[in-house]
C-alpha positions as CSV (number, residue, x, y, z in Angstrom):
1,X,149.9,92.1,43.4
2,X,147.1,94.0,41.4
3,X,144.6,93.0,44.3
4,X,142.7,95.1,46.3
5,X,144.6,96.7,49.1
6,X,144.7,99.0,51.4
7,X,147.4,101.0,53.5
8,X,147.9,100.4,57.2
9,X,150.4,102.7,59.3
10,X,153.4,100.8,60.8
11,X,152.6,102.5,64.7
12,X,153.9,101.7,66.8
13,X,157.0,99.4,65.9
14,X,158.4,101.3,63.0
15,X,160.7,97.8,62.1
16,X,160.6,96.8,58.4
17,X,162.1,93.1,58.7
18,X,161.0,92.6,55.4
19,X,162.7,94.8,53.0
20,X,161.2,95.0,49.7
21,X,159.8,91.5,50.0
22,X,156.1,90.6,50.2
23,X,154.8,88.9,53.5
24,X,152.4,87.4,55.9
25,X,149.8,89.3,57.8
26,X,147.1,88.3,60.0
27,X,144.1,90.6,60.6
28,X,141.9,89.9,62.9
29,X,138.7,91.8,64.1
30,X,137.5,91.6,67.9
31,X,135.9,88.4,68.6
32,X,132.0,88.3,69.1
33,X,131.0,90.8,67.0
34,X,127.4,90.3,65.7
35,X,127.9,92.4,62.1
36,X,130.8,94.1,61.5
37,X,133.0,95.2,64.3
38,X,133.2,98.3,65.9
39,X,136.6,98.0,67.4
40,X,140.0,98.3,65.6
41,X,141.3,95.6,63.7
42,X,144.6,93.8,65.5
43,X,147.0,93.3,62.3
44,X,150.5,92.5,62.9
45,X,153.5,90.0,61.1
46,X,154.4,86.2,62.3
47,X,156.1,84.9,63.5
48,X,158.2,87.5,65.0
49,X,155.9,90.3,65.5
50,X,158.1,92.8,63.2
51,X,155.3,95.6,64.0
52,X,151.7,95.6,65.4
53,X,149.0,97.7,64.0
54,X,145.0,98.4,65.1
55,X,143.4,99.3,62.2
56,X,140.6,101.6,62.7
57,X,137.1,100.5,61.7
58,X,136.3,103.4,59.5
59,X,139.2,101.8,57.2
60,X,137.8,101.2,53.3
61,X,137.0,98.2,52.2
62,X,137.0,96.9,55.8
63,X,133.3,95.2,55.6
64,X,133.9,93.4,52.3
65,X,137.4,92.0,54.7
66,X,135.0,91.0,57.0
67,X,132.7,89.0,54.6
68,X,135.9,87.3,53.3
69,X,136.8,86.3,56.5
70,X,133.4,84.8,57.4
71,X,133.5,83.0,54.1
72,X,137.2,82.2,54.1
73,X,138.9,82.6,56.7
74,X,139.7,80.9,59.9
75,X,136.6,81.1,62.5
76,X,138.3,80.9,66.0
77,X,136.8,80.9,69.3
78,X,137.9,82.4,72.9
79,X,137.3,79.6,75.5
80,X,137.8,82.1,78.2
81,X,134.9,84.5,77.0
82,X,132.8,82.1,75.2
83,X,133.1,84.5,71.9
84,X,133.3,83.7,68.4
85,X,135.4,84.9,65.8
86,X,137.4,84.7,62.8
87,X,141.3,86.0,61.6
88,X,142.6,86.1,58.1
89,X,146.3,86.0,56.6
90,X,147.3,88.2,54.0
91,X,149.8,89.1,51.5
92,X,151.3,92.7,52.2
93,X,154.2,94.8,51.3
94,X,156.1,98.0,53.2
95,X,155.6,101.4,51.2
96,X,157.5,103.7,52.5
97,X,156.1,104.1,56.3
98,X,152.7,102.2,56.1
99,X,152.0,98.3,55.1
100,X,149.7,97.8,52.0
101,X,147.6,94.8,52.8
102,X,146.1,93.0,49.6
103,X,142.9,91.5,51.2
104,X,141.8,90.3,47.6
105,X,142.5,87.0,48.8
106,X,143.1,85.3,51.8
107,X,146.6,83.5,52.1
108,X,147.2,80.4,53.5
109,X,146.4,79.6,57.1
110,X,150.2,80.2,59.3
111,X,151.5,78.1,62.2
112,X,151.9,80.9,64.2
């Protein structure tokens, strides 16, 4: 993938279920942000939940995510709060102890 990307540690389940394989990711900021978030990211692997990681909002390129998720992604909202928001799914790939996430596109919506 020659995509934009961007690292993401593997803390705190240090499980690579994938190999050398590219997979599925969903990132997802907090819901009902007005902007861009201020809270870590929740990004993690479906359906089995391989490893969970908050990425932190300082990450690069993190804003131009964001846009692509309002534009693209899945807008999603939290009955029990009354909040909007929206996830994404990505292609990433294991290098060495972090996940590269390609956020140049976003993937295909997942049943999980």
């Amino acid at each position: 993938n020659d995509g934009r990307s961007q690292k993401v540690s593997k803390f705190p389940t240090p499980k690579n279920a994938h190999g050398d394989k590219e997979f599925i990711v969903k990132l997802q900021p907090p819901a009902g942000s007005i902007g861009l978030p201020t809270s870590p990211w929740m990004c993690y692997d479906g359906p089995t939940r391989s490893f969970q990681a908050y990425i932190p909002t300082n990450t690069t390129g993190l804003s131009e995510v964001y846009e692509l998720l309002q534009r693209k992604g899945v807008k999603s909202f939290n009955p029990m709060y009354g909040l909007p928001g929206y996830k994404g799914y990505f292609n990433a790939k294991w290098e060495g102890n972090s996940v590269r996430v390609f956020y140049d596109k976003v993937a295909n919506p997942q049943a999980w």
